[in-house]
Each structure stands twice: as C-alpha cells, then as structure tokens.
N, C-alpha and C positions, 0 to 999 in steps of 0.2 A: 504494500500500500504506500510507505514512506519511501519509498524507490526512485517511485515514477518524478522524472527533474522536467518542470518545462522551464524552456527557455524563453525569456520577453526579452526584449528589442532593449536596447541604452536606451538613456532617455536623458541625460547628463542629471540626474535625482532633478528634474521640474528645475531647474535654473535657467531657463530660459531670458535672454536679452535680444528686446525688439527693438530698442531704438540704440544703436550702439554708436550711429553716424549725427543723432539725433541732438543739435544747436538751435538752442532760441536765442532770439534776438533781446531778451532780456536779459541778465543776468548780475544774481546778488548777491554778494559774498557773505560770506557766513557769518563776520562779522557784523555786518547791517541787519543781518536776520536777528542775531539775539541781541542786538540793541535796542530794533523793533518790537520784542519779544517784552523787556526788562521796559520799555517804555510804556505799554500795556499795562503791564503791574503796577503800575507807578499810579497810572491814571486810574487805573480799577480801584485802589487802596484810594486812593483823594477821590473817587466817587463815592465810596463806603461811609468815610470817613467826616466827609463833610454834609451827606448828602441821607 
C-alpha cells in the first residue's frame, strides 16, 4: 500500500514571481514610508488627545 510513489511535476514550493521586469513610475523609499507611517501616529495621538 505504502509502496506505491507518485511522482508530481516541481513547482518551485508556489514561489512564483510575475512581475520581475515590473517598474512604476512612482517610487518611495522606505525611509519616507515610515516617516509617513510615524507621522500618522502622531496625528492619530493629537486627535485622541485633544479631541
């Protein structure tokens, strides 16, 4: 019973990458992300806060 092996096709385990070529004409450094990020916070706390 525990014998029988099938064999399935690779499949690289689902890591598949569709845009590998893939540039937008925006782009935001990671830096600006989490200052946008930490400036949220900021403004969320002084909405709580005051409001």
């Amino acid at each position: 019973m525990a014998q029988d092996k099938i064999q399935m096709p690779q499949s690289g385990g689902g890591l598949v990458r569709y845009f590998d070529n893939y540039h937008t004409k925006i782009e935001i450094s990671p830096k600006t992300v989490v200052f946008m990020i930490v400036a949220v916070i900021i403004v969320e706390i002084l909405i709580h806060a005051l409001g």
